[in-house]
Each structure stands twice: as structure tokens, then as C-alpha cells.
N, CA and C atoms as an extended XYZ file, in Angstrom:
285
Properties=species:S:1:pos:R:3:atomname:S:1:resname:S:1:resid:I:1 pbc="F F F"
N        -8.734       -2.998       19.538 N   UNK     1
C        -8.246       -1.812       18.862 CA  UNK     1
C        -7.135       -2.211       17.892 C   UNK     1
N        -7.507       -1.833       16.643 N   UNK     2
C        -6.343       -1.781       15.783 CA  UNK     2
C        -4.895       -1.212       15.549 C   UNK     2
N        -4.002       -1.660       15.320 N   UNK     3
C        -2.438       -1.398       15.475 CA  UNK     3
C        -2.482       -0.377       14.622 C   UNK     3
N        -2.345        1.364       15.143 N   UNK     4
C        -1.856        2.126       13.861 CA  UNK     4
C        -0.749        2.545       13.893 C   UNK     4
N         0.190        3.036       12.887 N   UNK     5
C         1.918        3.450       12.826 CA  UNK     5
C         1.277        4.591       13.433 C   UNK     5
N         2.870        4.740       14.165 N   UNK     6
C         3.419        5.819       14.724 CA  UNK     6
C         4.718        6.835       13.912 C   UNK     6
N         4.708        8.331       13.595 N   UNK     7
C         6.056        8.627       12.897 CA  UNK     7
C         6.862        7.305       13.431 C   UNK     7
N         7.580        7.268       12.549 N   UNK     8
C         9.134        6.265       12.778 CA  UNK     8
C         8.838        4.939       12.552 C   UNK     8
N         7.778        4.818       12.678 N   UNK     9
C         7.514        3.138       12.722 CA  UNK     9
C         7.723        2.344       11.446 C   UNK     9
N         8.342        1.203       11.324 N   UNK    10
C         8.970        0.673       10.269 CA  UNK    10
C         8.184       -0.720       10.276 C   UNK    10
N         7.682       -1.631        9.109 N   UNK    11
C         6.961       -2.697        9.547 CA  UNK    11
C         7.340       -3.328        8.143 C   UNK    11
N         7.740       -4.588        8.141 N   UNK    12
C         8.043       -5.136        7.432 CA  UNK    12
C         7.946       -6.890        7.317 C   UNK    12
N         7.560       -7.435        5.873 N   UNK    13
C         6.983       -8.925        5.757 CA  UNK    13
C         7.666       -9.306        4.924 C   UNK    13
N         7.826      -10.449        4.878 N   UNK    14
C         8.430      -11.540        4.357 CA  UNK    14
C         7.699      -11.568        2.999 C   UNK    14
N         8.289      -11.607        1.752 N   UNK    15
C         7.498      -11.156        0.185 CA  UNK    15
C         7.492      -12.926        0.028 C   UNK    15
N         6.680      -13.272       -0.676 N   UNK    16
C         6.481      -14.585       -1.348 CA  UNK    16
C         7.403      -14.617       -2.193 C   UNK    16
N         6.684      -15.945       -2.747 N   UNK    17
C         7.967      -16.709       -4.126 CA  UNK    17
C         8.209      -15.317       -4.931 C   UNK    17
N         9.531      -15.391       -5.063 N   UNK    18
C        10.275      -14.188       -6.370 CA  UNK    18
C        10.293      -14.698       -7.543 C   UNK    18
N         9.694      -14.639       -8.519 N   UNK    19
C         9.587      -14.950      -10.065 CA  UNK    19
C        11.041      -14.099      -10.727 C   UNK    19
N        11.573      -12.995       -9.611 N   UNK    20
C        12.849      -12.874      -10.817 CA  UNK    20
C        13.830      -11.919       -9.287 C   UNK    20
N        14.966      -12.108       -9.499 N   UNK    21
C        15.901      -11.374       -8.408 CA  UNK    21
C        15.323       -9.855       -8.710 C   UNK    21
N        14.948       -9.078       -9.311 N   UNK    22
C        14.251       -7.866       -9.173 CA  UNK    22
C        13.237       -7.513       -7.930 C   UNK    22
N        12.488       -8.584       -7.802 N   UNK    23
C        11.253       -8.425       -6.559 CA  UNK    23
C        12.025       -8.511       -5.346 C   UNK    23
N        11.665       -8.109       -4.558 N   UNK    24
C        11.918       -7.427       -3.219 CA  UNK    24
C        11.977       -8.787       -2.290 C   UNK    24
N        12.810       -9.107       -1.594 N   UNK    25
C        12.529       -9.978       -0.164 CA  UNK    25
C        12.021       -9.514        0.506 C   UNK    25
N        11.457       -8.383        0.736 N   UNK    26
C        10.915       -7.718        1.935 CA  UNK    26
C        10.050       -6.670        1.800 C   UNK    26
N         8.435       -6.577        2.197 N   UNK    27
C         7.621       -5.343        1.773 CA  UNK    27
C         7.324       -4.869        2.829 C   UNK    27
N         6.729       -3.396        2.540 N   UNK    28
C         6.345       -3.244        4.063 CA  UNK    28
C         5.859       -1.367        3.794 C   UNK    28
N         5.691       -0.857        5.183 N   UNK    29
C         5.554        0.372        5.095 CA  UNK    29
C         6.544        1.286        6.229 C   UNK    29
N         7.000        2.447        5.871 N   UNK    30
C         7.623        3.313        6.660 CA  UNK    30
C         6.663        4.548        7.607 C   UNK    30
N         6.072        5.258        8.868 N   UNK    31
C         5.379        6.048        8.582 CA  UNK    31
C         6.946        7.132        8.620 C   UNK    31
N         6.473        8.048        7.971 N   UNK    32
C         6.859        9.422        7.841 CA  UNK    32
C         6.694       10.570        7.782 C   UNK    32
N         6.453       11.083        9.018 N   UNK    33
C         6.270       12.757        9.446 CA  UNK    33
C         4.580       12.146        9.404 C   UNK    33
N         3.830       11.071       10.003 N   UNK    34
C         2.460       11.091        9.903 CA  UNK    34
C         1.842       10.008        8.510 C   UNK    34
N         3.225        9.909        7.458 N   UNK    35
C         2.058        9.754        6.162 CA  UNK    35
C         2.968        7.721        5.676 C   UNK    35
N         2.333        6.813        6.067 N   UNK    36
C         2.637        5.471        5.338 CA  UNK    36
C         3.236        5.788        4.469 C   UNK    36
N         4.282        4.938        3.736 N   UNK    37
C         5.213        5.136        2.290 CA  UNK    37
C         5.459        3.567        2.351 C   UNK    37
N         5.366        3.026        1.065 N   UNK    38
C         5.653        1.537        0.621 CA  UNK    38
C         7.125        1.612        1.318 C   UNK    38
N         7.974        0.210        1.447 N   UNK    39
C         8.940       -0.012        1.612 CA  UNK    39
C         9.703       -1.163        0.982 C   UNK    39
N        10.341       -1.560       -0.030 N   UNK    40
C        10.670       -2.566       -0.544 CA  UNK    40
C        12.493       -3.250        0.337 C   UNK    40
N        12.703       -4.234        0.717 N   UNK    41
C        13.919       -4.219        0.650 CA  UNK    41
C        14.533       -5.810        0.156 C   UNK    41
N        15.898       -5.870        0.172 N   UNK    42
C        16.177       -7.067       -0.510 CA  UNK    42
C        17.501       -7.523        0.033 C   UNK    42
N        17.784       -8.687        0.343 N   UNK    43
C        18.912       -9.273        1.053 CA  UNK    43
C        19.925       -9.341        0.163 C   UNK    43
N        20.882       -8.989        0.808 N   UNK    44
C        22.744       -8.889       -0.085 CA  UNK    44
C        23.785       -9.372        0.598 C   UNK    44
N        24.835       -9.748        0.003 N   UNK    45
C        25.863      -10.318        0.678 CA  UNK    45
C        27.042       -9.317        0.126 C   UNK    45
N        28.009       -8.980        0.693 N   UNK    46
C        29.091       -8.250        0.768 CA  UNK    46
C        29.939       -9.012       -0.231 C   UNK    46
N        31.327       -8.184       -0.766 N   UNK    47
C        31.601       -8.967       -1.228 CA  UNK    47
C        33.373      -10.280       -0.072 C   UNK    47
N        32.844       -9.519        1.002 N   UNK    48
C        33.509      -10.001        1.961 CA  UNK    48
C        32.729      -11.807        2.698 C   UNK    48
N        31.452      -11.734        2.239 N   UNK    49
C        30.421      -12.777        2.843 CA  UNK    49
C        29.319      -11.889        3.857 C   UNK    49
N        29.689      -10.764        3.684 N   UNK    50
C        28.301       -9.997        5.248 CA  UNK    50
C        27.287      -10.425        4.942 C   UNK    50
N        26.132      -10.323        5.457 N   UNK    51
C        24.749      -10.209        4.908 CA  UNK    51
C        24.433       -8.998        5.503 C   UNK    51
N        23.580       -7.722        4.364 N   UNK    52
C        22.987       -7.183        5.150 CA  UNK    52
C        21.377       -6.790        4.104 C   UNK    52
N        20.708       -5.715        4.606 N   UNK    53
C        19.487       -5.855        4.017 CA  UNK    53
C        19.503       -3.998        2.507 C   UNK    53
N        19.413       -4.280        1.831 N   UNK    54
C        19.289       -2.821        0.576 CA  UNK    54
C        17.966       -2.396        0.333 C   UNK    54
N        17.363       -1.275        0.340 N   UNK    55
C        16.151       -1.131        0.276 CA  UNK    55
C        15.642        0.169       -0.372 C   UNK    55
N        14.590        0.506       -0.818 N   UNK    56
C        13.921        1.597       -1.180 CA  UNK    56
C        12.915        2.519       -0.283 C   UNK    56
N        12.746        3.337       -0.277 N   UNK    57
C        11.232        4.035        0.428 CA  UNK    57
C        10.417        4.720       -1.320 C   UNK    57
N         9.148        4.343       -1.191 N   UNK    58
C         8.476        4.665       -2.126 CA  UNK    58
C         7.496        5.390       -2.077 C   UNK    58
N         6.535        5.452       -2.714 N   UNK    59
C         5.031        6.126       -2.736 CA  UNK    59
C         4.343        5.903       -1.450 C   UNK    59
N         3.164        6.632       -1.322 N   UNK    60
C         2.553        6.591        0.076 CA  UNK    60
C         2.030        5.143       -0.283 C   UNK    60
N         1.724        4.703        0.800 N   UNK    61
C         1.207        3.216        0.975 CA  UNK    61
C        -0.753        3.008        0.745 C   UNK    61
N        -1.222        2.373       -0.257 N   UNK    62
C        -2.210        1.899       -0.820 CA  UNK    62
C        -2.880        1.170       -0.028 C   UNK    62
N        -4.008        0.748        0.195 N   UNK    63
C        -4.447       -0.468        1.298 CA  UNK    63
C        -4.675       -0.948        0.185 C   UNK    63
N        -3.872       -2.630        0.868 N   UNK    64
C        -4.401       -3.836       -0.229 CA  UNK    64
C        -5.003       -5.177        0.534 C   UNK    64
N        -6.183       -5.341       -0.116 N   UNK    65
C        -7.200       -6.247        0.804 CA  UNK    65
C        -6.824       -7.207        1.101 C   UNK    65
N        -6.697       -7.844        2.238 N   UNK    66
C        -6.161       -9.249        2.766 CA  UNK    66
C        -4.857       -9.262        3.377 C   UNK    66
N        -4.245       -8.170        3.764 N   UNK    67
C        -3.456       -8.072        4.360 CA  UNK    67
C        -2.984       -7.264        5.559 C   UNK    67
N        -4.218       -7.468        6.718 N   UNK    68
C        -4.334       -6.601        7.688 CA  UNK    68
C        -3.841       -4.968        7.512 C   UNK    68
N        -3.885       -4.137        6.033 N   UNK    69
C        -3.896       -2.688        6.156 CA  UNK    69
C        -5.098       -1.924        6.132 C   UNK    69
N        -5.117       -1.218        7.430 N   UNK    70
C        -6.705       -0.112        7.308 CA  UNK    70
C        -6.269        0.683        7.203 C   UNK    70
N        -7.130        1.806        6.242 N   UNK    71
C        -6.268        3.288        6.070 CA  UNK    71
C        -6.738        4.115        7.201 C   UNK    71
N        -6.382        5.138        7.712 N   UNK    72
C        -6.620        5.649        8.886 CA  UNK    72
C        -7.939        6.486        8.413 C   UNK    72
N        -7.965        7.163        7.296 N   UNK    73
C        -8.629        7.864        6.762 CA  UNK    73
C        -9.652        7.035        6.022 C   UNK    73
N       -11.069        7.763        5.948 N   UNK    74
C       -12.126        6.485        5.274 CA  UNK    74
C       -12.848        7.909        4.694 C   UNK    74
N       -13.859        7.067        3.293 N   UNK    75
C       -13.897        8.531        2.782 CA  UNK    75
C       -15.530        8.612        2.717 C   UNK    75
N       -15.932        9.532        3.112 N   UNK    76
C       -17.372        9.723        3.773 CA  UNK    76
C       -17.922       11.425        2.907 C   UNK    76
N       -18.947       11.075        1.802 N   UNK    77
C       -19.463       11.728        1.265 CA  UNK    77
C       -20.312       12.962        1.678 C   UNK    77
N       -19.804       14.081        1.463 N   UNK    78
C       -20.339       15.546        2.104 CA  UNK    78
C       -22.167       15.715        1.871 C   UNK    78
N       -22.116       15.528        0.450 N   UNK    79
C       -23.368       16.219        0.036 CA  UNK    79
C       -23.439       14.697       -0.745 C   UNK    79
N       -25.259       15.161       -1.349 N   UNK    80
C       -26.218       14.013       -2.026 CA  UNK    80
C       -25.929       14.602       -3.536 C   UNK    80
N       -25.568       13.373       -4.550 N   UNK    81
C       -25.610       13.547       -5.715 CA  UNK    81
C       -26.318       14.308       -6.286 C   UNK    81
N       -26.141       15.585       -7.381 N   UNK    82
C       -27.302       16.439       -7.736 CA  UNK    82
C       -28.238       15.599       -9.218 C   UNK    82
N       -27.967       14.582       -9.232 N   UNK    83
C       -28.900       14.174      -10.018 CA  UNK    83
C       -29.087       12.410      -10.095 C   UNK    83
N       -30.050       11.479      -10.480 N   UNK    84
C       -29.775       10.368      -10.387 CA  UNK    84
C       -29.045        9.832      -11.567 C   UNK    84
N       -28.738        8.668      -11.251 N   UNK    85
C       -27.809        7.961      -12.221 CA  UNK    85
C       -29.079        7.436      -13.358 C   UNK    85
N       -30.581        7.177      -13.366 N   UNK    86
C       -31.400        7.296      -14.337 CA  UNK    86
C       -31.128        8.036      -15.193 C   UNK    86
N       -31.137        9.419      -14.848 N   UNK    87
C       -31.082       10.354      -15.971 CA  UNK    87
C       -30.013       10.445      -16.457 C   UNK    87
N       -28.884        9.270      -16.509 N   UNK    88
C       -28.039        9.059      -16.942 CA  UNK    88
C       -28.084        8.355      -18.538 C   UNK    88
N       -29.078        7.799      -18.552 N   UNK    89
C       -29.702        6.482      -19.348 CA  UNK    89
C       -30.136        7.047      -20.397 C   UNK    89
N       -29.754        6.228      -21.803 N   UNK    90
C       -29.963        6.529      -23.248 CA  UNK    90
C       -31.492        6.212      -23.244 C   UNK    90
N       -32.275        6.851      -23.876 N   UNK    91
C       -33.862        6.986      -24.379 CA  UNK    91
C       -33.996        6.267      -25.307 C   UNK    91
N       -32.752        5.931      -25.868 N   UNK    92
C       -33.206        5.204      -27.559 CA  UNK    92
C       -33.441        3.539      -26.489 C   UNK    92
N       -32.906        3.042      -25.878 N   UNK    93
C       -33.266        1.889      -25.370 CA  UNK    93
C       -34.086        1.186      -26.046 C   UNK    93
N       -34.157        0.231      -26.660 N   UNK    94
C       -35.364       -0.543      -26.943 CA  UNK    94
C       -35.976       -1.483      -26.101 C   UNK    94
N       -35.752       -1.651      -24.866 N   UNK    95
C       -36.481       -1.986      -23.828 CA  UNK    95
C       -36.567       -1.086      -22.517 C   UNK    95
């Protein structure tokens, strides 16, 4: 059985090489009230020496292939197309 979020659940990965201090050290997803939301965050230092972590909550969360996300929801077609994709097709065709 597959791992699905729970409200509250926070999940977060380690981001690859950063091409510029803008990209995130940290991606991930938040659930909230039921619904995934991207999560970006990024490591900071105080200006005392702390470390702690700064972050965003974003858009609902996308499944992106290859990275163990299944969407809970899968999308399963009601009714049969009312016409074929043939009769889609230009007549002038010359073959």
C-alpha cells in the first residue's frame, strides 16, 4: 500500500545542484485541509551564526514522474466521445 498525506503532513527532499541561490534547498509538499500544496524551503544563517530553515507554501502539488508522487485522484472518462477523431481529417489529403 502506498504512503498517502494526511491533513498536516509535511514531506520534504533534499533539491539537487542549485544553478543560482534563488532555487530552493528543499522541495516538498504540505497537505492542507485534505489538498497537497508545493513546498519550497531554503537554509539561512542568522546574523548571530543560527541556522535555521525559510520557506514558502505554494500551488497545489502537480505529480511529477519519477519521483514516487501518485495523485490520489485518477481521471476516468464518463461518457464515449460523440464523434471519431477520423472525421476529424482534411478531405483534400492527397493520399
Amino acid at each position: 500500500m502506498a504512503w498517502e498525506s494526511k491533513p498536516g503532513d509535511i514531506s520534504l527532499f533534499q533539491a539537487g545542484q542549485k544553478k543560482s541561490e534563488k532555487q530552493p534547498d528543499w522541495r516538498g509538499t504540505v497537505n492542507i485541509d485534505g489538498v497537497d500544496r508545493e513546498v519550497a524551503m531554503w537554509n539561512k544563517t542568522t546574523k548571530s551564526g543560527d541556522t535555521f530553515l525559510s520557506g514558502k507554501v505554494g500551488d497545489e502539488a502537480k505529480p511529477k514522474p519519477g519521483i514516487g508522487f501518485t495523485p490520489k485522484k485518477t481521471f476516468t472518462p464518463t461518457e464515449k466521445p460523440k464523434q471519431s477523431f477520423s472525421s476529424d481529417l482534411d478531405d483534400d489529403l492527397p493520399f
